[in-house]
Structures are given as structure tokens and as C-alpha cells.
C-alpha positions in Angstrom: -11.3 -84.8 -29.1 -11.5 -88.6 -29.6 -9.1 -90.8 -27.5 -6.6 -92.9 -29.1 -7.3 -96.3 -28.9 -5.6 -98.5 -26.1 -5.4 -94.4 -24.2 -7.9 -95.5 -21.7 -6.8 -98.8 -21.0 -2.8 -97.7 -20.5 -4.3 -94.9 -18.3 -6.6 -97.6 -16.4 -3.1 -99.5 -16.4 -1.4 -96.8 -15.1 -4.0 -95.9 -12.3 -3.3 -100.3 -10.8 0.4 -99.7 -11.1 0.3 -96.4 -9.1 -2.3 -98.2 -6.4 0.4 -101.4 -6.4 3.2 -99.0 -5.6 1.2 -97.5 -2.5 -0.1 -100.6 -1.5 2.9 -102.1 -1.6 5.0 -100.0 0.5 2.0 -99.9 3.2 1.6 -103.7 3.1 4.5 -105.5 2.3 4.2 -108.0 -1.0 2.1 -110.8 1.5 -0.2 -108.4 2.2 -0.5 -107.3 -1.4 -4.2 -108.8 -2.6 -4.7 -108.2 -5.9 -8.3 -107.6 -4.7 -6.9 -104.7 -2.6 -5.0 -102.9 -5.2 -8.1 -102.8 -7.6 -9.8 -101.4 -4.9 -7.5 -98.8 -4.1 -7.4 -97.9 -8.1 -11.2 -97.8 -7.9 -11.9 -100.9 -9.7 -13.1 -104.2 -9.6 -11.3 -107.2 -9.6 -12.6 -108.3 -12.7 -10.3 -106.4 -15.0 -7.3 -107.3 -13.0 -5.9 -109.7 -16.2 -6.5 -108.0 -18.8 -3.8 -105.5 -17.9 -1.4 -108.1 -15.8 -0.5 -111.6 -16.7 0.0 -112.3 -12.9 -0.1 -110.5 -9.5 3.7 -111.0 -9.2 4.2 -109.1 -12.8 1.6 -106.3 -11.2 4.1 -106.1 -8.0 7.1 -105.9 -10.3 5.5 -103.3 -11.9 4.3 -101.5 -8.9 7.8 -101.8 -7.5 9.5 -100.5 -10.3 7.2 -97.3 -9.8 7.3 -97.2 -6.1 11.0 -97.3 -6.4 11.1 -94.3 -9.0 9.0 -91.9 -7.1 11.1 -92.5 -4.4 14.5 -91.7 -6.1 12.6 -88.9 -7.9 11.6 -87.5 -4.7 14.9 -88.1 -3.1 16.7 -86.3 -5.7 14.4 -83.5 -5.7 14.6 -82.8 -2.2 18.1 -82.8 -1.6 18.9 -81.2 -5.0 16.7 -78.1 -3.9 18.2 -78.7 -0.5 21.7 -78.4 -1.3 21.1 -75.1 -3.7 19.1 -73.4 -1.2 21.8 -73.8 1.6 24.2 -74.0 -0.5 25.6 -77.1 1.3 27.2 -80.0 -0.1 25.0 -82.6 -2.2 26.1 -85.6 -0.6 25.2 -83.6 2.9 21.8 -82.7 1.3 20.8 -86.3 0.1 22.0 -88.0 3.5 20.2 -85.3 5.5 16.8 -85.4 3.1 17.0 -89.5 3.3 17.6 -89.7 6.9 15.0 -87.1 7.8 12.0 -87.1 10.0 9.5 -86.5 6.5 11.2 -89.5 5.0 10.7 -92.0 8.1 7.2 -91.1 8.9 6.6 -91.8 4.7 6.4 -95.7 4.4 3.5 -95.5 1.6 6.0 -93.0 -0.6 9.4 -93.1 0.5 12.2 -95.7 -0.2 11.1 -99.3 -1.4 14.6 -100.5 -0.4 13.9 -99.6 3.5 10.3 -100.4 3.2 10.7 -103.8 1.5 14.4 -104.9 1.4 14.0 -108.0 3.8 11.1 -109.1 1.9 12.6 -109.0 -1.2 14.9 -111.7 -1.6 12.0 -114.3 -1.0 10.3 -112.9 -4.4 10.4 -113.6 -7.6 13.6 -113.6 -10.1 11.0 -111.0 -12.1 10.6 -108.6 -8.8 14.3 -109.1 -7.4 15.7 -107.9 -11.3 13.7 -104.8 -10.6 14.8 -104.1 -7.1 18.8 -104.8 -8.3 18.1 -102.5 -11.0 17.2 -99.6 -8.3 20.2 -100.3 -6.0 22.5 -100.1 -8.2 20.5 -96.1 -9.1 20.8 -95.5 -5.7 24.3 -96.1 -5.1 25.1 -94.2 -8.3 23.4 -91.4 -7.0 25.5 -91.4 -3.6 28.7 -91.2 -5.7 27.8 -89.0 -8.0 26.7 -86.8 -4.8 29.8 -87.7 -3.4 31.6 -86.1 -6.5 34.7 -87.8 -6.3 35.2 -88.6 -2.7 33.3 -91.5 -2.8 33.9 -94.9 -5.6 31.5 -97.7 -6.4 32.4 -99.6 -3.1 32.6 -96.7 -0.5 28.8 -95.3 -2.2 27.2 -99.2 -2.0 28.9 -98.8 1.6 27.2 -95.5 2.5 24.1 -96.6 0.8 24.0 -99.7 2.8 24.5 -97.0 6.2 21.8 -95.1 4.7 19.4 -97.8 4.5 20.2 -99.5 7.6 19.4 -96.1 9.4 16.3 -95.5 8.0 14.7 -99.4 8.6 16.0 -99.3 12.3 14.7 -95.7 12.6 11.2 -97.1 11.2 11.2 -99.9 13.6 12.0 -98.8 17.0 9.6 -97.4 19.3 11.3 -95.0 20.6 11.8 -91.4 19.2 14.9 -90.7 20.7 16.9 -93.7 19.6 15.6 -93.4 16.5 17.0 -89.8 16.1 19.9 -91.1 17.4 20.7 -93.8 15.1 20.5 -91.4 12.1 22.6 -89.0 13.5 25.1 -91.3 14.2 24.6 -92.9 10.5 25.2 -89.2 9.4 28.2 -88.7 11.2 29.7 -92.0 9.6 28.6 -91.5 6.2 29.8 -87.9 6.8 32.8 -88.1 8.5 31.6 -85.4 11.2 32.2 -86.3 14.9 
């Protein structure tokens, strides 16, 4: 069967965004090459423009996937979670963000943790996209929150959740970086 045209250069497309969001993540945007992406995607840098008008529309791009996979994930996990122990879905999502998987996955897991403090020295193009996936985020949290939580208290929890996670990534030591998500948990929660 013959391929549509422009099917093989969206795919090819497709294949540098996915290698951006990964690279990304592991890298931070200054450690972004353009160079490296292609590599990862398994081609040369050649090609680069004719799919991007500029590496900071690639990152936007590969942000704006990054941070979808990463909500997609998120939701998946703690929806499956909160069915199988039949525990409450704000409980789920906190305990499937906050877990041990989630730190140890920089390269897949949430942009906002990974990247946040980089972020607000990028462009108007990748800050639009990363504003865009807050504001999912906190909807999520008060939608899991069903009612207990409004806009203010979920961008509140949110920001708790976030916070946890970094500090968790950054520290060296195991223990108080269990420590600092149980105690977010317990304040998001309102468990002693």
C-alpha cells in the first residue's frame, strides 16, 4: 500500500519531537543540541529545518509532548491505582506522583519538576506551552479532589506536589527524600 504523501515526513517529524521530549527532560533546554536530538531520532542534522523553523520551536514542541506523556502517564497510573484499591483518586494521583517510579523517571516523568526553574528564562513560545500544562495539572488535582479542593487550594496542592518531587530529585540522601514526600502527602492529604 502506497504512503500518503507528507506520511513519512510527519512520521520523521514525529520521531525529533519524541527524541526532544526525552532529551529534554535528561538535559535541561541548555543542554538541548539540536545536533543531539537528531541523533537520538537517528538522523542527521541536516534535515533538522525542514521539519522545524528553529530549535526553540523544536523544544516547544518537544515540551508540549514531554508534558503530555507525563500527564497521560500520571493519569493512568493513579486512575488504575485508585480502582484497584479502591482508594480515593486524589490519594491515588498524590501517591502515584510522589512515588519512588516517578523520582527515579527524570527522562519521562513530569516536565514541570524536571524543568520548572529553567523555564521562565525561555521563550514566550515555550513558556505559553508550559502555562498551558499547569493549568491541566491543577485541573486534574481538583477534579481528583472532587469537590474538596477549588482552583486556588488544587494550584496550592499542585505547587506541594511539585515542590516534593524537585527536592526529592535533588537531595542525596534517600531518607530525606522519602521524608519530604511523606510529609508533602500528609499536607496535601490532611493525614497526620
Amino acid at each position: 500500500m502506497a504512503r500518503a504523501a507528507g506520511t513519512k515526513k510527519a512520521e520523521t517529524h514525529e520521531r525529533i519531537v519524541r527524541a526532544a521530549a526525552k532529551v529534554i527532560r535528561r538535559d535541561g533546554y541548555a543542554g538541548t543540541s539540536v545536533a543531539d536530538v537528531m541523533s537520538d531520532a537517528g538522523l542527521t542534522h541536516g534535515g533538522f529545518y525542514a521539519h522545524f523553523p528553529s530549535r526553540e520551536a523544536m523544544l516547544a514542541e518537544g515540551l508540549d509532548h514531554a508534558a503530555t506523556e507525563a500527564l497521560e502517564s500520571l493519569i493512568g497510573s493513579s486512575t488504575v491505582r485508585a480502582a484497584k484499591e479502591n482508594i480515593d483518586p486524589l490519594q491515588a494521583l498524590v501517591e502515584s506522583y510522589l512515588s519512588d517510579r516517578h523520582v527515579a523517571a527524570t527522562e519521562t516523568g513530569c516536565t514541570l519538576a524536571a524543568l520548572g526553574s529553567e523555564t521562565r528564562r525561555q521563550t514566550p513560545e515555550i513558556r505559553r506551552v508550559a502555562t498551558k500544562r499547569i493549568k491541566e495539572l491543577a485541573t486534574l488535582v481538583e477534579h481528583q479532589a472532587a469537590g474538596r479542593a477549588n482552583a486556588p487550594e488544587a494550584l496550592a496542592t499542585l505547587a506541594a506536589l511539585v515542590g516534593a518531587l524537585l527536592i526529592a530529585r535533588v537531595v542525596d540522601d534517600p531518607e530525606l527524600a522519602r521524608e519530604v514526600r511523606a510529609s508533602a502527602t500528609r499536607l496535601v492529604l490532611g493525614a497526620s
